[in-house]
C-alpha positions in Angstrom: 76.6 40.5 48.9 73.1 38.7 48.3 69.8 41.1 48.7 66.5 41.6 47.2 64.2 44.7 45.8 60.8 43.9 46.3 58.6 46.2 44.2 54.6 45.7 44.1 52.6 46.1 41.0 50.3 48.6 42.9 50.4 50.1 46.3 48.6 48.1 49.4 49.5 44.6 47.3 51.5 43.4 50.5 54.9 44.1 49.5 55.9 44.8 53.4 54.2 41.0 54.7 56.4 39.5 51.9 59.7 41.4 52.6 59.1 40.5 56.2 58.1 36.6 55.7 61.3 36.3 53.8 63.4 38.3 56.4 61.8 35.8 58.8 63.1 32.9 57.2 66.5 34.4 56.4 66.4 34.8 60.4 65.4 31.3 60.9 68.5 30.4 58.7 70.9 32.2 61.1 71.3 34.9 58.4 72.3 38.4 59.3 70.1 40.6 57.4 69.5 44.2 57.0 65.9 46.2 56.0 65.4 49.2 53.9 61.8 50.8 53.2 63.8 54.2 51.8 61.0 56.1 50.7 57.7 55.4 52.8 54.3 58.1 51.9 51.5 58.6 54.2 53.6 58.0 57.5 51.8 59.3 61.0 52.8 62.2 62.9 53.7 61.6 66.5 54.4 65.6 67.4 57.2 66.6 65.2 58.1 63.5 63.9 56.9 61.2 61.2 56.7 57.4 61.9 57.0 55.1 59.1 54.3 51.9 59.3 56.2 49.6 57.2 59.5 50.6 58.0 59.0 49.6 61.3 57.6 46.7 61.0 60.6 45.4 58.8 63.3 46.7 61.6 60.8 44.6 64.0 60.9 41.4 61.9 64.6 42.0 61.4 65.5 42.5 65.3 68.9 44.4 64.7 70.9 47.3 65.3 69.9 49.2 62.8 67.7 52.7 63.2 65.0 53.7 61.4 67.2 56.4 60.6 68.6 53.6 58.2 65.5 51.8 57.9 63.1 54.9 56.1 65.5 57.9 55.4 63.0 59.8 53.7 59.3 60.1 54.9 56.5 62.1 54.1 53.1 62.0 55.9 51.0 62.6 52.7 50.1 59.4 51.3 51.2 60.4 47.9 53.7 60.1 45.0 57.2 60.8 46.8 57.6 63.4 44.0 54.3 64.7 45.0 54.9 64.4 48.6 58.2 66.2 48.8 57.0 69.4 46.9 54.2 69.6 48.7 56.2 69.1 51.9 59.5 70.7 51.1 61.5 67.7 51.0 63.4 66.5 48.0 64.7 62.7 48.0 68.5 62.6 47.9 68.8 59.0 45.9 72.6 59.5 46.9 71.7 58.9 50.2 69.8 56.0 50.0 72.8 54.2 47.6 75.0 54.6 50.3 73.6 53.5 53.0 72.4 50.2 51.1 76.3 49.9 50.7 76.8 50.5 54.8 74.7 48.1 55.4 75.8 45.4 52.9 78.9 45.5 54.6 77.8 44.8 58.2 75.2 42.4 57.4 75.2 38.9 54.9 71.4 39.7 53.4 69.7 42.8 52.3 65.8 43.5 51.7 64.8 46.5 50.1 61.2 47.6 49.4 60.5 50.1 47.2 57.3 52.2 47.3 54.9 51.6 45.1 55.2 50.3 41.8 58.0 50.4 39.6 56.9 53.6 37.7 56.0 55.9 40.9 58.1 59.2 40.5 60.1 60.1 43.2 61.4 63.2 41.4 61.9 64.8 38.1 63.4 62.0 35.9 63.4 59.6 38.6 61.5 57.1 38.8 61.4 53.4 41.2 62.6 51.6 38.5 65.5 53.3 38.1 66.6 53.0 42.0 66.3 49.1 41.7 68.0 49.0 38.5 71.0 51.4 40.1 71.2 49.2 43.3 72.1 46.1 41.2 69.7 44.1 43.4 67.7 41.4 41.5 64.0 42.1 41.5 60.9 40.3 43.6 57.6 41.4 42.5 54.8 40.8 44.4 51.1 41.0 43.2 47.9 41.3 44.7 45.8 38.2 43.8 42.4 40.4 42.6 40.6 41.1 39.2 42.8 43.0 37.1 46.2 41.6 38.5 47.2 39.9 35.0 47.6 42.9 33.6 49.3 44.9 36.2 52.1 41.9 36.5 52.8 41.8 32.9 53.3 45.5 32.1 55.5 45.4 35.7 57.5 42.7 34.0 57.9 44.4 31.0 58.7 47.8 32.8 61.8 45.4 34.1 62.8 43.8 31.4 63.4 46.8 29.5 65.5 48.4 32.1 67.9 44.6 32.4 67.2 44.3 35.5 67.4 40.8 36.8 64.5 39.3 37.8 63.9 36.7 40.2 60.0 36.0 39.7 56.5 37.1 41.2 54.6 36.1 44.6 50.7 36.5 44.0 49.4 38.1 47.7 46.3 38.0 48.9 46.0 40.5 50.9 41.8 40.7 51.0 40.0 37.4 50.4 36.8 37.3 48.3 35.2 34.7 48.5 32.8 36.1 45.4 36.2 36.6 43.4 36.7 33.9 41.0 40.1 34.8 39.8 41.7 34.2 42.9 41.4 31.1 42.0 42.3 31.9 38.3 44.8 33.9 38.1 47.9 31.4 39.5 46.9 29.5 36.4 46.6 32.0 34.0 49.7 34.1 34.7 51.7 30.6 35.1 51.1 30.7 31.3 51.6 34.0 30.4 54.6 34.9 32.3 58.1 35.3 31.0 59.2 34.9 34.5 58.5 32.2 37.5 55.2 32.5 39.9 57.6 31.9 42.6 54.6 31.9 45.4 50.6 32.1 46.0 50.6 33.6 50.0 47.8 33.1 51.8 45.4 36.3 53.4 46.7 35.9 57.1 44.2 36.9 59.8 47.0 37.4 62.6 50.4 39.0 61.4 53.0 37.4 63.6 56.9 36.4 63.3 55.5 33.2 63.5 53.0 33.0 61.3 54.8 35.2 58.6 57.9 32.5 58.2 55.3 29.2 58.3 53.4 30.2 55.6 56.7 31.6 54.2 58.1 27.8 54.3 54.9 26.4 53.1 53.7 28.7 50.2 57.0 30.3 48.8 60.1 29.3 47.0 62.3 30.2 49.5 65.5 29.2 48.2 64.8 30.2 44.2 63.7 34.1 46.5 66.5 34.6 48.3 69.1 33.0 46.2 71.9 32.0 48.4 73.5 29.4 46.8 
């Protein structure tokens, strides 16, 4: 079964347009692939139930069967730590459930991408951390970066956090999710973490002013390594 974790160094780092610009090209490939967000914070309340952002938007880049139900089992609407979340809001995260249903779904589908919440060291409850879920699924490791002041650091102590735990790392895509044109290390910080980097820089993406299927995989094609990412061979 091939499959990804995609984990960010920092929450809003734009792990959701990368998981769905590579489920856009795995489409493109004629590759059957499934979506997880598992755990998604600060989801909107439509009456009596909560409505995951990013986990919907990965079931709409995915256009399959699969519910939401699948998609985000676990939701909370304040836009917290899950651990936080769930004892403010009464519900615990059941990792058990979240295991299995990665294991449904790798048997129905070729290709799985899962995105964590987060970074690596958010709780989601006593003694359970992100890190931990990726390193139980087995799944090798995408992290993606968001290409601002301060980023060098973040990536390095996220690949260390990794490393530590043997989890299997494929590289690191530097997003840009909000252009500066007054930033100077945007243009810096490929360089720098090319050099410093036990891992590959597998990927500078571009700040996209119109999110579409469309636009997702062509700068997917044109500023990732695709095949190194999604590892089919």
């Amino acid at each position: 079964m091939k499959g990804i974790f995609i984990t960010g160094t920092d929450t809003g780092v734009g792990k959701t347009i990368i998981a769905s610009a590579i489920v856009r090209v795995l489409k493109a490939r004629g590759i059957s692939v499934a979506v997880m967000k598992p755990i998604e914070s600060g989801c909107r309340r439509e009456g009596d139930v909560l409505i995951p952002l990013d986990g919907v938007m990965l079931k709409e880049m995915a256009e399959n069967d699969i519910t939401l139900e699948e998609v985000t089992p676990f939701r909370f609407e304040n836009p917290l730590a899950p651990m936080v979340a769930s004892e403010i809001e009464g519900t615990e995260v059941d990792e058990r459930v979240i295991y299995d249903t990665i294991k449904e779904l790798q048997e129905k589908y070729d290709y799985i991408v899962v995105e964590g919440v987060g970074g690596l060291m958010v709780p989601v409850k006593q003694r359970l951390m992100i890190v931990d879920i990726v390193r139980d699924t087995g799944l090798p490791l995408l992290i993606v970066a968001s290409n601002r002041l301060g980023v060098i650091n973040h990536t390095v102590l996220t690949v260390e956090a990794a490393k530590r735990r043997g989890i299997d790392i494929i590289g690191v895509v530097l997003n840009t999710p909000n252009p500066s044109r007054d930033d100077i290390s945007l243009e810096t910080n490929p360089l720098v973490l090319r050099r410093v980097l036990e891992v590959p820089l597998v990927g500078v993406f571009p700040f996209i002013n119109s999110i579409s299927k469309e636009n997702l995989l062509k700068e997917a094609v044109k500023n990732l390594e695709v095949d190194r990412i999604i590892q089919l061979q």
